[in-house]
C-alpha angles and dihedrals in degrees: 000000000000138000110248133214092253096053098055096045085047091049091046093042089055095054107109110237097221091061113106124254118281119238085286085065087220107146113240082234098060088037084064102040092040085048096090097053096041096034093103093051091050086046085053099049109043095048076050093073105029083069094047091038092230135126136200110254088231088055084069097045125104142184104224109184113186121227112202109210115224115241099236089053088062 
């Protein structure tokens, strides 16, 4: 099984450009206007990995901010 070119223009199509930047600290908003120019090395590396079956320790990486919720909002 591959990734295909579709699916990668689709997933990055669907990231909301108001979300805050992953631990890459790429901008979803670079990330879409820079994604017709390194779709193909993304391309590249994820079906990369997919093959070898290995991934990148940073691809398993996330930021996780927690939000407490205040009692009288509950």
């Amino acid at each position: 099984m591959y990734i295909n070119r579709r699916s990668v223009e689709e997933a990055i199509a669907a990231i909301a450009d108001d979300k805050a930047a992953g631990p890459d600290l790429v901008p979803p908003r670079m990330l879409k206007i820079a994604a017709p120019v390194l779709i193909n090395e993304i391309l590249h590396v994820m079906n990369m990995s997919v093959r070898s079956g290995v991934f990148p320790d940073c691809w398993k990486d996330a930021v996780i901010a927690p939000i407490p919720k205040i009692p009288w909002q509950m």
